[in-house]
C-alpha positions as CSV (number, residue, x, y, z in Angstrom):
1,X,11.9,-5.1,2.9
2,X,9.5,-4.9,-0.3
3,X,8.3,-8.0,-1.7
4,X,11.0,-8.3,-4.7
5,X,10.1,-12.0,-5.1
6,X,6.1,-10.8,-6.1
7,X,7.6,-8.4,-8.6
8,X,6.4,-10.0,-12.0
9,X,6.7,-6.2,-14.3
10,X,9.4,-4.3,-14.5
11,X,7.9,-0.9,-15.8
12,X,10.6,1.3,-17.5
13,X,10.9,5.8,-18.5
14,X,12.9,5.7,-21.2
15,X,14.0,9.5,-21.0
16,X,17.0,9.8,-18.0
17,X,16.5,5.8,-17.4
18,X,16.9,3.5,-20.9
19,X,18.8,6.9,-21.8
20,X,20.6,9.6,-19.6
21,X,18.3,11.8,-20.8
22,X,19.8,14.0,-23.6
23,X,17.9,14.5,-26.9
24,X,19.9,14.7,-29.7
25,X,17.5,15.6,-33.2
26,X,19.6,14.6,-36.5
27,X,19.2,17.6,-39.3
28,X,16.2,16.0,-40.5
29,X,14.8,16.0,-37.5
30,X,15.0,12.7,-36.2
31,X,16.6,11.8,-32.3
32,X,19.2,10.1,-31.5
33,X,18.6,8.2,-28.1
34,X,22.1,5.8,-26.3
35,X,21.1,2.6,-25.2
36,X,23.9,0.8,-22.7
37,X,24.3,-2.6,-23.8
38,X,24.3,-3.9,-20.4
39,X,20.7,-2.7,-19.4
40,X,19.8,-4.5,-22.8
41,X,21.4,-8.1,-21.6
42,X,19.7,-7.3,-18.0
43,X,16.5,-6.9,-19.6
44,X,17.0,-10.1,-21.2
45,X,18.4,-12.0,-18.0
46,X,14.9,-10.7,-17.0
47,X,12.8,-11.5,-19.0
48,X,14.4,-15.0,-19.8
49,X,13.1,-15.8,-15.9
50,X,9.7,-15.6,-17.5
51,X,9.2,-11.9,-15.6
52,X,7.7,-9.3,-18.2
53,X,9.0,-5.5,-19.2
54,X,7.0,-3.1,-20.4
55,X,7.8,0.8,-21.8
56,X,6.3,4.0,-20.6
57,X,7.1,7.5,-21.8
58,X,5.9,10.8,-22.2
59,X,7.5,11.3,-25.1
60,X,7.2,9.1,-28.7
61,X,10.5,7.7,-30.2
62,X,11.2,5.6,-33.6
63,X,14.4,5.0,-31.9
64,X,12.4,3.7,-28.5
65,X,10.0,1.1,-30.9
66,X,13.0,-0.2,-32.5
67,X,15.0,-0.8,-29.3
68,X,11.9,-2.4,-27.8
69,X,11.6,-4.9,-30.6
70,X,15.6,-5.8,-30.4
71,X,15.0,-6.5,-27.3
72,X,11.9,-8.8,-27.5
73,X,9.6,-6.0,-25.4
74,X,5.6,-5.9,-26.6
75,X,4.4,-3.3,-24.4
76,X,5.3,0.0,-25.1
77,X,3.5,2.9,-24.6
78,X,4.7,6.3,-25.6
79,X,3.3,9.2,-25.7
80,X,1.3,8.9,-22.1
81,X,1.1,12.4,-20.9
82,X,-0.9,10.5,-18.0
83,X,1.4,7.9,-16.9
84,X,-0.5,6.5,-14.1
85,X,-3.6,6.4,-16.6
86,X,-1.1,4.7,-18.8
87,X,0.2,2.2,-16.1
88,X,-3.8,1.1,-15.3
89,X,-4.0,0.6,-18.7
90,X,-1.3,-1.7,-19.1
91,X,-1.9,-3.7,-16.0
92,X,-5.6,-4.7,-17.2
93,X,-3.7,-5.9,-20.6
94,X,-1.4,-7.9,-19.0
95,X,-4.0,-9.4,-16.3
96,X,-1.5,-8.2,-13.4
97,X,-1.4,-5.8,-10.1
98,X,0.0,-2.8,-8.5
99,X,1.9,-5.3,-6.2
100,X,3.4,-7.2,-8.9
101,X,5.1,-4.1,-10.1
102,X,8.5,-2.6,-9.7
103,X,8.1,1.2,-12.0
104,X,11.6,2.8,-12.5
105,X,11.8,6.2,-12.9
106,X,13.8,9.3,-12.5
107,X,11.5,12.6,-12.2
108,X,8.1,14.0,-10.9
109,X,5.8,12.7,-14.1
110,X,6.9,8.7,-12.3
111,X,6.2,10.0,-8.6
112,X,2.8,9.1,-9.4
113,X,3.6,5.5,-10.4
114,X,6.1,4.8,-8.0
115,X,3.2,5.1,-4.9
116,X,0.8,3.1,-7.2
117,X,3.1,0.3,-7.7
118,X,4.4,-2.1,-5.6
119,X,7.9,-0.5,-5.5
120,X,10.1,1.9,-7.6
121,X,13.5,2.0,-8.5
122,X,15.3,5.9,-8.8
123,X,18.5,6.0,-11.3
124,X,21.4,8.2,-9.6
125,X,20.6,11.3,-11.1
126,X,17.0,10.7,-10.3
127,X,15.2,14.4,-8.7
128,X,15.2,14.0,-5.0
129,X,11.5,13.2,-4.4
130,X,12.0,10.3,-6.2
131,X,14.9,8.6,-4.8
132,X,12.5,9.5,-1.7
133,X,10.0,7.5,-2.3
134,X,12.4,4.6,-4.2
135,X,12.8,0.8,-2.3
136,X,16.2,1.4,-4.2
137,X,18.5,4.3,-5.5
138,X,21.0,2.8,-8.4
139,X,24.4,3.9,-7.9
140,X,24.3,4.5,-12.1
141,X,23.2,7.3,-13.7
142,X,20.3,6.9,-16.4
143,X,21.8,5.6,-19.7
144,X,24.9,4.3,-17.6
145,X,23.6,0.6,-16.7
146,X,21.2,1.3,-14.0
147,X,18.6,-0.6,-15.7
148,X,21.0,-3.6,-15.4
149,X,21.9,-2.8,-11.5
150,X,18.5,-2.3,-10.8
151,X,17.7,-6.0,-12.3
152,X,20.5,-7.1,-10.8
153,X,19.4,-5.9,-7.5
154,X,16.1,-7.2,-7.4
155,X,17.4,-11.0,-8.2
156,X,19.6,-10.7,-5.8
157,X,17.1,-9.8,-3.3
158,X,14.5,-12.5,-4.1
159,X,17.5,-14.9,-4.2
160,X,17.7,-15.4,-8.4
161,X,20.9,-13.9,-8.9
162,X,22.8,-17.3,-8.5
163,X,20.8,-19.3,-11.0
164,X,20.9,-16.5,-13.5
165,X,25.5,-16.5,-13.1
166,X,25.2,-20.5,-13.2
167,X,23.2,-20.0,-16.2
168,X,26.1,-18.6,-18.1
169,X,28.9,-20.6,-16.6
170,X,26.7,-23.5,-18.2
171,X,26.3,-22.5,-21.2
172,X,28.9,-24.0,-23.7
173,X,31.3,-22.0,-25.4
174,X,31.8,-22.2,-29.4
């Protein structure tokens, strides 16, 4: 079993993960990117534990920054045509390790993060040397939640998962 409870970074693609993977350009030439509100509250539930996310893609998106700040996410880096470069980078930033992260991914450009971190996380749809190499395949495609079962997954493993439902059950109602 991997170490879920030393997993401090979740390290998200956005292309076929955040998204399921379509690009969509507007007629002035801007993209259109789907976010699934429930990988946004997951990422919350998350990061409300004190655990931090961070954003790594090839490509660069207006649409990505914007999502990232909505969500309360600081490090974002797109753009990397390196991602493992990219993933160094942002581990001396944030002071952590390779075993304190969890990447999630879904084709070759994240194979090389997934065996430099700690563990990796393969959406459905994910190309099969991926989900190879994953501690976990989501049952969701990219785009579709699997951000949130993914989250979901790894606080139920370290044991979290109950304190995060009592959470809400706590909270009062208007």
């Amino acid at each position: 079993m991997h170490q879920v409870k030393t997993i401090e970074l979740l390290l998200l693609d956005v292309d076929g993960v955040l998204t399921d993977g379509r690009i969509t350009y507007t007629s002035s030439g801007d993209d259109l990117k789907s976010f699934h509100v429930r990988d946004g509250s997951g990422l919350k539930m998350w990061m409300g534990l004190g655990k931090q996310v961070a954003i790594l893609s090839g490509r660069t998106s207006e649409t990505v920054s914007r999502r990232a700040i909505e969500l309360g996410i600081a490090t974002v880096k797109q753009g990397q045509t390196d991602k493992l470069h990219a993933v160094q980078v942002i581990l001396a930033e944030l002071g952590l390790t390779p075993g304190q992260v969890c990447a999630m991914g879904d084709d070759l450009p994240d194979l090389p993060v997934f065996r430099y971190c700690a563990m990796g996380i393969a959406v459905a749809d994910a190309c099969d040397e991926l989900k190879e190499e994953a501690a976990y395949v989501t049952h969701a495609y990219g785009g579709d939640g699997a951000v949130r079962e993914a989250i979901e997954w790894m606080l139920r493993q370290s044991g979290e998962w109950p304190g995060v439902v009592e959470g809400f059950l706590a909270t009062p109602t208007p």
